[in-house]
N, C-alpha and C positions, 0 to 999 in steps of 0.2 A: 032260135035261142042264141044270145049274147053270152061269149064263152069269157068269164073270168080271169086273168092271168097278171099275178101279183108278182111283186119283184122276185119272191121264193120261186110262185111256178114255173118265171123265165129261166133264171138259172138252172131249173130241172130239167125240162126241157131243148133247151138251145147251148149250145158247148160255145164256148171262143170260138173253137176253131170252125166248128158248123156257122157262126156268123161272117167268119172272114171270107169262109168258102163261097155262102151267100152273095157275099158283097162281089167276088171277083166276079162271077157268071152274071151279075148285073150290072157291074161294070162292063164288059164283054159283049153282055146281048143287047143291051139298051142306052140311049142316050139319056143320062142325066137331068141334063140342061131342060129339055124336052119330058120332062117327068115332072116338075115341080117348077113354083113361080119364085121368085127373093120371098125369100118371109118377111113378114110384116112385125113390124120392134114397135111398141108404145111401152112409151115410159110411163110408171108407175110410181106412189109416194114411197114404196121401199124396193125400186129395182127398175126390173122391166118385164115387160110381158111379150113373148113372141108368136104369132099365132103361123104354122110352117104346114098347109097341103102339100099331097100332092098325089098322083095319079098316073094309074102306066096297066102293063100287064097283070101286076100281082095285085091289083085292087085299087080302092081311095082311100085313104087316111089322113087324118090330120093331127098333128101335138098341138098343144100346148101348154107352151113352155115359161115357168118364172123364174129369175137370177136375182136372185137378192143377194148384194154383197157382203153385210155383214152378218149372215146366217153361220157361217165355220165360227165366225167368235161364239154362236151362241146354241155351235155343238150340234149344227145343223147342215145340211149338203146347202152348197150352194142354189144348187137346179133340183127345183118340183118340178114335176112335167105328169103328163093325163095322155094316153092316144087309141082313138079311134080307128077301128078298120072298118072299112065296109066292104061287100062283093065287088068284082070288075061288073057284072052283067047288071045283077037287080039293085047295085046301089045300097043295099039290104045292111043295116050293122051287125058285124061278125065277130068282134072282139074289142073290148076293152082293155087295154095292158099298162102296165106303170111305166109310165113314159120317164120316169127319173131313172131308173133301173134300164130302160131299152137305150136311153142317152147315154149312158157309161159303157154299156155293151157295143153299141152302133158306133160310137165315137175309137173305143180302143181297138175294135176291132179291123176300123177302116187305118188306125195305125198299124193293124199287121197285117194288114195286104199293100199297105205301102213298103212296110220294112223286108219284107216277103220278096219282091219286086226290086227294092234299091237298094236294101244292104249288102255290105260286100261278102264274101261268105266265109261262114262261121263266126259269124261277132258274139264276144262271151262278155262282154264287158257293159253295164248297163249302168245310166245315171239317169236318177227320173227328180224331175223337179216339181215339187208339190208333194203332198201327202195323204191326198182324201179321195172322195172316190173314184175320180179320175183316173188317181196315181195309180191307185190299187190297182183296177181294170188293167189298166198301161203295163203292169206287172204281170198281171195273165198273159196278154198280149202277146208281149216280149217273150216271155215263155212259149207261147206256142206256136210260136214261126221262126225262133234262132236258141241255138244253146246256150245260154247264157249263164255262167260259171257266177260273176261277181257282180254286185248289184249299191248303187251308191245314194241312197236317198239324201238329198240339198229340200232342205223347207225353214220356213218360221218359226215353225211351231215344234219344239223338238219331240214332244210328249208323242202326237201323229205322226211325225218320221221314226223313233222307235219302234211304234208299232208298224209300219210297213216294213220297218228292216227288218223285226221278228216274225215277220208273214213271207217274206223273200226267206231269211235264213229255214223256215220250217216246210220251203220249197226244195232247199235242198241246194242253196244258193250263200255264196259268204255274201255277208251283207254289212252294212254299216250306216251310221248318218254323217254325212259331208258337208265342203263344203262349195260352190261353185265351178275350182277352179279342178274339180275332178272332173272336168268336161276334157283335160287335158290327154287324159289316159282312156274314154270311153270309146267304143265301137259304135254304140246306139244312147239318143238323147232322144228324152221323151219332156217335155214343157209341159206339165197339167195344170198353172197356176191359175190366178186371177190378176198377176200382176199387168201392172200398163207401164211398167218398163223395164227394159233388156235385163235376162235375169244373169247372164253371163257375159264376157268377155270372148267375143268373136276371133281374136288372136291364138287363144288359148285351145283352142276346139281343134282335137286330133287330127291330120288329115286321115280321110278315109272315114271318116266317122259319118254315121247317119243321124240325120232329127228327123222327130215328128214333132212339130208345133202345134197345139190344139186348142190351146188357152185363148188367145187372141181373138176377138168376135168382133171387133169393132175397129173402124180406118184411126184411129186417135191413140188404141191399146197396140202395145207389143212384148213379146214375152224374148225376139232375139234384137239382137243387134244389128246396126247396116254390116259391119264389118264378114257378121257370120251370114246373112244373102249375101252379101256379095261373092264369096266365097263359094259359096252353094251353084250345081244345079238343083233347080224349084221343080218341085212337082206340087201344083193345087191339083180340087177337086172339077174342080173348073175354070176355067180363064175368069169369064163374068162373075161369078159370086167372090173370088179371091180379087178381082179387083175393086170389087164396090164394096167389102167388110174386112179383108185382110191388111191388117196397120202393119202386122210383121213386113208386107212387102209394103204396102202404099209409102210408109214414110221413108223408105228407103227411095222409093220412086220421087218423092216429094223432094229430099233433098239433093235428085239428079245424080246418087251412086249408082242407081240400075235403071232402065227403059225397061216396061212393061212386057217388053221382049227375053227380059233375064227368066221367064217362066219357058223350061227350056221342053214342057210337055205335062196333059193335064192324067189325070190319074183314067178313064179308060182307053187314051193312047198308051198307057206303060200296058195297062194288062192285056194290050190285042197287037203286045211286040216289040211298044218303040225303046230303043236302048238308051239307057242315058246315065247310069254307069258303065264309064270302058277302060278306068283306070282303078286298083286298090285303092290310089292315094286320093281319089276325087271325094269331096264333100258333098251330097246329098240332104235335102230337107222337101219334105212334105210338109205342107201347109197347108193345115183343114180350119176351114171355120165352122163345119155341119150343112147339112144339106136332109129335106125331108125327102128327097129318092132314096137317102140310106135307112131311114128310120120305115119305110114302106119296106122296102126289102128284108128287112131283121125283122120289121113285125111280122110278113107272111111267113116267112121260117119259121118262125115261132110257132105261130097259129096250126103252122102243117103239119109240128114237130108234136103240137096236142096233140094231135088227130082230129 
């Protein structure tokens, strides 16, 4: 039998922090790289369509994933997504789960085992750019891997920044809506947008301050500035996938401010030891572009957490 599991029943089921914990012990026990092949991108007449396996211990799964850019104008999530698990042994389909809902969980979750990992400690201070579901997640997130007192939503759309500041304030968080240049005063930066260029001023970025960049999926899109990698020790999810779809770093590389070398360690060397914060003042950024070994791993949790 094919077990059901809707955006509700994940959230019932699977906590934040049960997805981050997930993700570190697969980070840990298994290679990545070695789990999953590049997804495959065909464009579409409103978007693109990605089709992302992948295959390891906790079974085979596949998404598929659509990004249609102008769906937030028309009060719609950017990313639909569909995914498939099957057994490890008989191959057999074991669950269907709403892959738009596992993308929001799996994506902010892999942002708090990086912040988990590279932020300096006790950061209270949060600036999240973007408003939608990304954001939101990225909010849980941040919650439950650092204490985080104050909270600064920077977006477009002020209507969806109110409401995340009033979803942070009824966390129990002072909140407000800003506007960029509060990357000045933040401990952790969280990028959720669709933008394809530098949402902030890399000058401006606190030292000591952590990113998660996650918006950026393509070598052409960038949500940071050269200024702020530069600046940065990089942690991707991989060398390979961050170098063939991360624009935050490629164009930075293109215009000859950093050698492919400024990737100073990929995310399961951080979690099996490697240090790459060793000063408060030092800047940090994780760079995810998504990876189907995280979305294989958050669905088995899932599926285990049904019963």
């Amino acid at each position: 039998m094919i077990r059901l599991i809707d955006a509700d029943g994940l959230r019932r089921v699977l906590s934040m922090t049960d997805a981050i914990d997930a993700l570190e012990a697969a980070f840990r026990d298994e290679d990545p790289s070695r789990s999953a092949p590049m997804r495959s991108s065909v464009a579409t007449p409103a978007g693109t369509l990605l089709l992302m396996p992948a295959a390891g211990e906790r079974g085979v799964g596949v998404k598929l994933v659509t990004m249609s850019e102008f769906n937030p104008q028309r009060g719609l999530p950017f990313i639909h997504a569909a995914y498939v698990l099957f057994d490890r042994e008989t191959q057999q389909p074991e669950a269907m789960i709403d892959g738009t809902e596992l993308t929001a969980l799996r994506t902010a979750a892999l942002s708090g085992l990086a912040t988990r990992k590279l932020a300096r400690a006790d950061p209270r201070r949060l600036v999240i750019f973007g408003a939608g579901v990304q954001a939101t997640a990225h909010l849980e997130a941040m919650a439950a891997v650092a204490p985080v007192e104050e909270v600064v939503i920077v977006s477009r759309t002020p209507e969806a920044a109110g409401a995340l500041a009033g979803r942070a304030a009824g966390m129990g968080m002072r909140a407000s809506v800003g506007e960029p240049s509060a990357v000045a005063r933040a401990d952790l930066v969280c990028t959720c947008t669709t933008s394809r260029v530098s949402l902030f001023d890399g000058r401006l970025l606190a030292e000591g301050a952590h990113v998660n960049a996650v918006g950026s999926y393509l070598p052409d899109q960038r949500e940071l500035d050269t200024e702020t990698v530069r600046r940065a020790k990089v942690v991707v999810e991989t060398r390979e996938v961050a170098l063939a779809e991360a624009g935050d770093l490629l164009i930075p590389i293109q215009e000859e401010a950093i050698a492919p070398e400024h990737i100073v360690a990929d995310l399961a060397e951080v979690v099996r030891g490697a240090v790459v914060r060793t000063a408060d003042d030092d800047v940090t950024v994780f760079e995810s572009v998504g990876m189907a070994f995280e979305d294989l791993v958050v669905a088995r949790a899932a599926l285990d957490a049904a019963g």
